[in-house]
C-alpha positions as CSV (number, residue, x, y, z in Angstrom):
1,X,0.0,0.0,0.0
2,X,2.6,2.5,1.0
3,X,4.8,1.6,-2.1
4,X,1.7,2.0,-4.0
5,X,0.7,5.8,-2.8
6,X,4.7,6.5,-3.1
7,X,4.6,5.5,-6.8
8,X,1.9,7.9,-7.0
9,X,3.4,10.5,-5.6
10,X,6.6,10.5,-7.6
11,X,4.9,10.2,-10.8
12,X,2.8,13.2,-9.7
13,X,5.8,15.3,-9.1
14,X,7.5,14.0,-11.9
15,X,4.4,15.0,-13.9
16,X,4.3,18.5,-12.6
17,X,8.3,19.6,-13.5
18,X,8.1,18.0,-16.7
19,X,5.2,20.2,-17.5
20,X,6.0,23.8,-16.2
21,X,7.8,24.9,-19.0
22,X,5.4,26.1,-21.0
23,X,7.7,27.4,-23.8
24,X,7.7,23.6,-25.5
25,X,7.0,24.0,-29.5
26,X,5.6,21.4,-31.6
27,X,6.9,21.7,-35.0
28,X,6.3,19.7,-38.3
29,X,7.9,17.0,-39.4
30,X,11.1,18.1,-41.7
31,X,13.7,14.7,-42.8
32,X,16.5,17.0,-42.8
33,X,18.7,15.4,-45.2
34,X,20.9,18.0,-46.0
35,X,22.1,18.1,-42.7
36,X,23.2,14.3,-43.5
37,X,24.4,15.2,-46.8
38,X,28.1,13.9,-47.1
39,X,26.6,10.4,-45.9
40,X,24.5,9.9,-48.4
41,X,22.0,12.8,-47.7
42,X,21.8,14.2,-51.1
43,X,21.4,11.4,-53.1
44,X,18.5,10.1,-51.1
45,X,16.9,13.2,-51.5
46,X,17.3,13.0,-55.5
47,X,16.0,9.2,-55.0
48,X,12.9,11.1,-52.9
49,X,12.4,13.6,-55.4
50,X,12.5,11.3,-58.3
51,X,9.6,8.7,-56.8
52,X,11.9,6.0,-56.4
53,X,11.5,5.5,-52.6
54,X,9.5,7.3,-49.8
55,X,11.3,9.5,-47.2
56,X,11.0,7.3,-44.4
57,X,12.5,4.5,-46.1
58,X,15.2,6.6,-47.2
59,X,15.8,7.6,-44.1
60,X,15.8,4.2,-42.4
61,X,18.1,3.0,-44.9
62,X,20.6,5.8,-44.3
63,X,20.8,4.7,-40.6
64,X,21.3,1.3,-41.3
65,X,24.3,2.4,-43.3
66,X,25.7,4.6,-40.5
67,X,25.7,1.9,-37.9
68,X,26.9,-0.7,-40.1
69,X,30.4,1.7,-40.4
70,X,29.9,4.1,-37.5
71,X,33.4,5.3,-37.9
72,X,32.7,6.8,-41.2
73,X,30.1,8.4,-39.7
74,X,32.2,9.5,-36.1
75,X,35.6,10.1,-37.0
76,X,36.6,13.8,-37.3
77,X,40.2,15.7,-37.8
78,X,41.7,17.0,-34.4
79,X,41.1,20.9,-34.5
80,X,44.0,23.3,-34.6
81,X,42.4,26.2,-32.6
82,X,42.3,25.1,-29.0
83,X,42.7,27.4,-26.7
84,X,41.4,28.9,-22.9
85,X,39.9,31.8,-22.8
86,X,38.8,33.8,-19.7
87,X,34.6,34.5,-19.8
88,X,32.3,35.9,-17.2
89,X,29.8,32.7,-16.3
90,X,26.3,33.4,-17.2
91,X,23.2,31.3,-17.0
92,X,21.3,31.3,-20.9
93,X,18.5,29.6,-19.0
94,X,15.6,27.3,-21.6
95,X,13.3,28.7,-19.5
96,X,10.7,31.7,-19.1
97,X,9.9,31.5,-15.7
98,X,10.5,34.9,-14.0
99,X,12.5,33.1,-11.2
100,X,14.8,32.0,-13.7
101,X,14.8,35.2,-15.5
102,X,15.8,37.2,-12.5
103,X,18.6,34.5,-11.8
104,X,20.3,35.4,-15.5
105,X,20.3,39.4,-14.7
106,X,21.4,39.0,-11.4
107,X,24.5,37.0,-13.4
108,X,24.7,39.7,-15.7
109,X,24.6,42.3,-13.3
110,X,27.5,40.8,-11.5
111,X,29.3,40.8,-14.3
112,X,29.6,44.6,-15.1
113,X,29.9,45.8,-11.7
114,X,32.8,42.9,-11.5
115,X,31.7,41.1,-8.6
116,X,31.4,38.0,-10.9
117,X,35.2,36.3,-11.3
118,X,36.1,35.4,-15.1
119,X,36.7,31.5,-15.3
120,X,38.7,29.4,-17.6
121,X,36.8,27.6,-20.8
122,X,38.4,25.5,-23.4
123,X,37.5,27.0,-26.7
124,X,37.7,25.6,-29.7
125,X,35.8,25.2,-33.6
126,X,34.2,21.9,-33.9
127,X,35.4,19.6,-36.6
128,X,31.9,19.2,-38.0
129,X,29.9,22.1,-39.2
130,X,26.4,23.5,-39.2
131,X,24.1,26.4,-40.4
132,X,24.8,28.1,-37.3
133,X,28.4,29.9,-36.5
134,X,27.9,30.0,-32.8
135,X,27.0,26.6,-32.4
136,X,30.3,25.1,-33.9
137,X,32.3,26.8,-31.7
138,X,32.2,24.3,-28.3
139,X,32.9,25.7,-25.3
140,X,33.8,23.8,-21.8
141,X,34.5,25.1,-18.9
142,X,37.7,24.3,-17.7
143,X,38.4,23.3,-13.9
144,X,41.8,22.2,-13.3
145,X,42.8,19.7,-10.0
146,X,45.3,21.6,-8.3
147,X,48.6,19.1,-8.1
148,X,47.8,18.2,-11.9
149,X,50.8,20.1,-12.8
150,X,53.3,18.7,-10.2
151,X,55.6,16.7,-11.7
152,X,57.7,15.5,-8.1
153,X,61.0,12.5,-8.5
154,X,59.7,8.9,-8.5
155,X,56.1,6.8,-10.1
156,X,54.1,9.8,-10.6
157,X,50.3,9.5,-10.5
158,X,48.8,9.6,-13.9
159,X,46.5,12.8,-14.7
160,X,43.2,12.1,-14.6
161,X,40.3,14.1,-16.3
162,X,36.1,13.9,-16.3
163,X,34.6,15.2,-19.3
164,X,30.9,15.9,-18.3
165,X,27.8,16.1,-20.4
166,X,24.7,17.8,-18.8
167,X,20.7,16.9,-19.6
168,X,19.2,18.0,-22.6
169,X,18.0,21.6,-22.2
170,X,20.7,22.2,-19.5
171,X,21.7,25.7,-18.7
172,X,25.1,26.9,-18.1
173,X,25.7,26.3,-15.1
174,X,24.0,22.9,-14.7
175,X,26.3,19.9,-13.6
176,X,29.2,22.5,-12.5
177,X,29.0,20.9,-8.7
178,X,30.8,18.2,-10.8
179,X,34.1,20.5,-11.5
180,X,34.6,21.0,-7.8
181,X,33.5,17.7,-6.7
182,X,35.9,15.7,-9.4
183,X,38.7,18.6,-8.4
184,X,38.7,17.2,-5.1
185,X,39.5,13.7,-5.9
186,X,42.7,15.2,-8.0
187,X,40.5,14.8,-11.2
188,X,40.3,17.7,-13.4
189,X,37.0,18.4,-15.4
190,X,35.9,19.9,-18.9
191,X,32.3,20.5,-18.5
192,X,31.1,20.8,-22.3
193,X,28.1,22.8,-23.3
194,X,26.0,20.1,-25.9
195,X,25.6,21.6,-29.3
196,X,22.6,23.9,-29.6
197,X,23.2,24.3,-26.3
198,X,24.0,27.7,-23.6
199,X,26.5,29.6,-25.2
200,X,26.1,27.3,-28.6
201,X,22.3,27.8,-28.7
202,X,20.6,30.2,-31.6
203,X,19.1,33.5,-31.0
204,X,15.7,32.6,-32.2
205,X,15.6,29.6,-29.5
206,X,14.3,30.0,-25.9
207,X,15.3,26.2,-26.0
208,X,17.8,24.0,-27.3
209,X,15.1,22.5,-29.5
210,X,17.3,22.0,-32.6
211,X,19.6,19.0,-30.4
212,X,16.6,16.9,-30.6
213,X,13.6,17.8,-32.8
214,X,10.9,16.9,-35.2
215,X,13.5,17.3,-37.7
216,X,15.1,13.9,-37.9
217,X,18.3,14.8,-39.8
218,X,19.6,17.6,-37.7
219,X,19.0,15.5,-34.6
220,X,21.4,12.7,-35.8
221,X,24.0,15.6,-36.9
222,X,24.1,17.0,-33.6
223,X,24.4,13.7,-32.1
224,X,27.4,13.3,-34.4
225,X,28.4,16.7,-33.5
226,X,28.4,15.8,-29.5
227,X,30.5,12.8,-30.5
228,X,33.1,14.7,-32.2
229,X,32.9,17.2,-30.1
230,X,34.0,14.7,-27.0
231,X,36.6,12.9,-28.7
232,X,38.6,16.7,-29.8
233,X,38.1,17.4,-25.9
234,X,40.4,13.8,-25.3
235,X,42.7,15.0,-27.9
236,X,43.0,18.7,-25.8
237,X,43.4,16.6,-22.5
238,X,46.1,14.2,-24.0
239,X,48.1,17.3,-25.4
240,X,48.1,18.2,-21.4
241,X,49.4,15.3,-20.9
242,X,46.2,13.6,-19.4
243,X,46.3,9.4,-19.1
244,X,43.1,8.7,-17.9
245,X,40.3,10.2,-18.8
246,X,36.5,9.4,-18.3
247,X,32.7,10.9,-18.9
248,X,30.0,11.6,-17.3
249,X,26.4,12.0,-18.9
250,X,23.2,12.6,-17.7
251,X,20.2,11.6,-20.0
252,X,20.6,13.0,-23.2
253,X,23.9,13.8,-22.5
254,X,24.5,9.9,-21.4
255,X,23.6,9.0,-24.9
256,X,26.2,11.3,-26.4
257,X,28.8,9.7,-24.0
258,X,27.9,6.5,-24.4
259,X,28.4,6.5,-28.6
260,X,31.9,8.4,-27.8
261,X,32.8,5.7,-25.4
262,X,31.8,3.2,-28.2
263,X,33.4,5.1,-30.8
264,X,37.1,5.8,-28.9
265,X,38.9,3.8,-26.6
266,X,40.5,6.2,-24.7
267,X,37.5,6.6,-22.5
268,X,38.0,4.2,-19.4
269,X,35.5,5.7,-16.8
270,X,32.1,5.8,-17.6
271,X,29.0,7.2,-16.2
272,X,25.5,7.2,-17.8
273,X,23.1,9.2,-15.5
274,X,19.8,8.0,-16.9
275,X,20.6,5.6,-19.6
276,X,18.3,3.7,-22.4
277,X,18.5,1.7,-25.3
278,X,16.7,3.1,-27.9
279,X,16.9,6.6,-28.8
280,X,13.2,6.7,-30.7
281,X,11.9,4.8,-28.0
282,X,12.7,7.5,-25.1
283,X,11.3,10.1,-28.2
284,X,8.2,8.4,-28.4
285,X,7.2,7.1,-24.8
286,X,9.0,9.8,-23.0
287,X,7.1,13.0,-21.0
288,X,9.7,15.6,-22.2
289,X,9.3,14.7,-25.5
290,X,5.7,14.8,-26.2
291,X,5.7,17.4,-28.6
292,X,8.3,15.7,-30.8
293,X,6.2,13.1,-30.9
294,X,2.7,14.8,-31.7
295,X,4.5,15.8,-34.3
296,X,5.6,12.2,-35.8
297,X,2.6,11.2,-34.7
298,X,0.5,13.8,-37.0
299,X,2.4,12.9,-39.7
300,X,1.5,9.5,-39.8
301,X,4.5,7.6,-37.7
302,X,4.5,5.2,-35.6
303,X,6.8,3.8,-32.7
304,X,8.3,1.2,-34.2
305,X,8.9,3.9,-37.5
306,X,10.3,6.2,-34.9
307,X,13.0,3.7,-33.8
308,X,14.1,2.8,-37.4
309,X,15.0,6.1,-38.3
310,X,17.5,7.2,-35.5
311,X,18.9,3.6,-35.2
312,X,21.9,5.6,-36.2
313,X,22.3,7.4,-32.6
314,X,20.8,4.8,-30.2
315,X,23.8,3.0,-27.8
316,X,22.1,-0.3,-29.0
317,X,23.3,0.2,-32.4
318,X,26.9,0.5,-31.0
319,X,26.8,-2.2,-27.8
320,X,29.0,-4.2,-29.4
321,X,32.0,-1.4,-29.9
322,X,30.9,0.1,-26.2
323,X,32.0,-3.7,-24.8
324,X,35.4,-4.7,-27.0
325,X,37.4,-2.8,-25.4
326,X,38.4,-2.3,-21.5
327,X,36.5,0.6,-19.4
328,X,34.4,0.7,-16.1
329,X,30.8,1.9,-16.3
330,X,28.3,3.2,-13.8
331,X,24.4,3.4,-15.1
332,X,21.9,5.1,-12.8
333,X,18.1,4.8,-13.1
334,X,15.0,5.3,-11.8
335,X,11.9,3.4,-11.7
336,X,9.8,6.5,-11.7
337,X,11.1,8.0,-14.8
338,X,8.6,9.2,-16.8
339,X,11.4,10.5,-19.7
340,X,13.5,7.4,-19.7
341,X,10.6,4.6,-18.8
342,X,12.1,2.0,-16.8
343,X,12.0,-1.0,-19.6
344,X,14.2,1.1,-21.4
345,X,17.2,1.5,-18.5
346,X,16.7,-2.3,-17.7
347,X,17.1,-3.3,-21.2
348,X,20.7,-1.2,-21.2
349,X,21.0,-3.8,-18.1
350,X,20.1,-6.5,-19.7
351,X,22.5,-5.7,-22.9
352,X,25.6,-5.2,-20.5
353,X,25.1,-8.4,-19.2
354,X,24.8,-10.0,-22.7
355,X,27.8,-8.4,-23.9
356,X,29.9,-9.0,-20.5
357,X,30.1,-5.3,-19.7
358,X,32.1,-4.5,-16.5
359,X,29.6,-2.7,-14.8
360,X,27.6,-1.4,-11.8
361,X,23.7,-0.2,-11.2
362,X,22.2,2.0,-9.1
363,X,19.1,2.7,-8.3
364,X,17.2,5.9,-7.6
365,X,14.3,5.9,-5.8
366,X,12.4,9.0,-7.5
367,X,12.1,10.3,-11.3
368,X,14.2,11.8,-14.2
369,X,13.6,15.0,-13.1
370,X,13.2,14.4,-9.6
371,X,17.0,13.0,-9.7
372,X,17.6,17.5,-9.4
373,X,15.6,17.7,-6.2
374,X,16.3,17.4,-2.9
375,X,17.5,14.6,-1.1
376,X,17.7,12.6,-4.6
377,X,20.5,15.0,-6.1
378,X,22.9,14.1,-2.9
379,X,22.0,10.4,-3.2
380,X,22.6,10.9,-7.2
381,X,26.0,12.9,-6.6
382,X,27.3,10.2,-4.1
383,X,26.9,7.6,-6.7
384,X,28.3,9.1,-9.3
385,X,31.1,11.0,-7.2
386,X,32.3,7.4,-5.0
387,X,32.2,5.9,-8.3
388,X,35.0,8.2,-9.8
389,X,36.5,8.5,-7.0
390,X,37.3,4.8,-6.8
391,X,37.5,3.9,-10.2
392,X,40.2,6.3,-10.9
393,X,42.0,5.5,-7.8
394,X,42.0,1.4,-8.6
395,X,43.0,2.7,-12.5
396,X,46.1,4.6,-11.0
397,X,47.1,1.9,-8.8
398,X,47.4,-0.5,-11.8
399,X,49.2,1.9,-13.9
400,X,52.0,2.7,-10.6
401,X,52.1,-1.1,-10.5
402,X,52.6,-1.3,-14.2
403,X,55.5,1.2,-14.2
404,X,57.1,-0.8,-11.1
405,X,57.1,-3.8,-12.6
């Protein structure tokens, strides 16, 4: 009985913060195949055009191609333009509720009266390119672990680095705890704003809408994008001389992180804060995506339709890669999620164990965006932060063992 009116409480609450932003647009289906165009974009659309095949197939077909060589798809060229720049911290909330509104001049006033301290960000122009100038220029904030530089006689630890992906929608400042809290354990952290996302987002967006949307081909670029985007970051880190380096990603941002993990070796830690299976699945049965899909849904799509067409940025697609070679990997979930339905985090479960993943679960007892409130964010936080903590430390220890032996 109790676990009964507690279900119904947390999908109450859940309910109620998933549906306060009111500022949610549904917009039509577009296939967006010139934002796919150097992979086969083009010439579907001339295949369209000319009656020889419908949209959706075409667009199901060009997934199936991407997965089958995802490193056509995922590989980039190592950008030449890195650099830190010093930048005031500001908010560019997704929101228009006045609290939040308040909270971004109050940031901004700070700023010119110069009560606000300039902080470090990695800049840097993203190997893959889009309509939109201020998105392909990625921006992290950089928090260095003090030591990281010491370089005393005798087996040196190696330097270790978190790259951290926030939720889709995040603000600027979302998921900064993390820089401090990683900073403490000796690990420094890039904290990367998504594409179309803070800093990255378009002027005529209150929303990072165009990261996932009704249009299916600019959703799969900017997954590519977020890919890329990570793995440059890991080429930044190695040219500071970084040995072990990890990510953490929460929801959308788990997806991203997972793919990069799949994609690039180098990423040994592994968290996945809110994780699932299917990308068109957590589109279609998800709370935070309704709109999206009314909007398949109106134009005549169904679930299963849904999936097909972004097989192309969906972890399952790339479980096999994820598990050949050696990392450690936390997954968080929740059985009240009403963005990432349970079924969906099981089944990443389930698909670990099948593919002999070294991993460990943990369960929240609340929602996806209940896992922000109080006293779920500190149960969340010492999860993920033990999890770190200890993974790097057991990772350091075999490498000083490797270098005495």
């Amino acid at each position: 009985m109790l676990g009964k009116l507690y279900a119904k409480w947390m999908f109450a609450w859940e309910t109620v913060l998933t549906t306060r932003d009111q500022n949610r647009v549904e917009r039509p289906l577009e296939w967006g195949f010139e934002y796919l165009a150097e992979f086969g974009g083009d010439a579907a659309a001339a295949r369209i055009a000319a009656g020889e095949i419908t949209p959706l197939d075409a667009m199901v077909e060009l997934n199936q191609r991407i997965a089958e060589t995802p490193h056509s798809f995922f590989d980039y060229t190592t950008p030449t333009d890195f650099r830190i720049e010093m930048r005031h911290p500001e908010l560019h909330p997704t929101n228009v509720r006045p609290e939040t509104l308040e909270q971004e001049r109050e940031y901004q006033r700070q700023a010119e009266v110069g009560e606000l301290r300039k902080e470090p960000f990695l800049r840097f122009t993203s190997p893959v390119r889009t309509p939109y100038p201020e998105n392909d220029v990625v921006n992290a904030r950089w928090y260095e672990a003090q030591g990281s530089r010491a370089q005393g006689p005798g087996p040196r630890k190696p330097k270790q680095a978190m790259i951290v992906m926030p939720q889709w929608n995040a603000d600027a400042i979302s998921h900064n705890v993390f820089g401090s809290l990683f900073n403490s354990f000796g690990v420094s952290v890039l904290r990367l704003s998504k594409p179309y996302h803070d800093v990255r987002r378009p002027a005529e967006l209150e929303r990072s809408d165009y990261a996932v949307s009704s249009n299916v081909g600019r959703t799969i670029a900017a997954c590519r994008q977020a890919v890329v985007d990570i793995r440059s970051c890991i080429d930044w880190l190695e040219a500071q001389g970084y040995e072990q380096i990890g990510v953490l990603g929460t929801s959308l941002g788990s997806c991203y992180a997972f793919i990069a993990a799949a994609m690039d070796p180098r990423l040994r830690v592994c968290a996945f804060n809110h994780a699932s299976t299917w990308f068109g699945d957590v589109v279609w049965t998800g709370q935070s995506t309704r709109h999206i899909h009314a909007s398949f849904e109106h134009a005549g799509l169904t679930q299963d339709d849904v999936r097909k067409m972004f097989v192309a940025i969906s972890p399952m697609a790339y479980m096999e890669q994820y598990a050949a070679n050696p990392k450690r990997t936390l997954v968080i979930y929740a059985p009240y999620d009403l963005t990432f339905i349970k079924e969906l985090s099981l089944d990443v479960l389930k698909n670990f164990d099948k593919h002999h993943v070294d991993y460990i679960a943990k369960m929240l007892p609340c929602g996806h965006y209940t896992t922000g409130e109080t006293p779920y964010k500190y149960i969340d936080g010492w999860y993920i932060g033990s999890f770190v903590w200890g993974t790097f430390r057991k990772l350091a220890a075999e490498a000083l063992s490797a270098k005495a032996s």
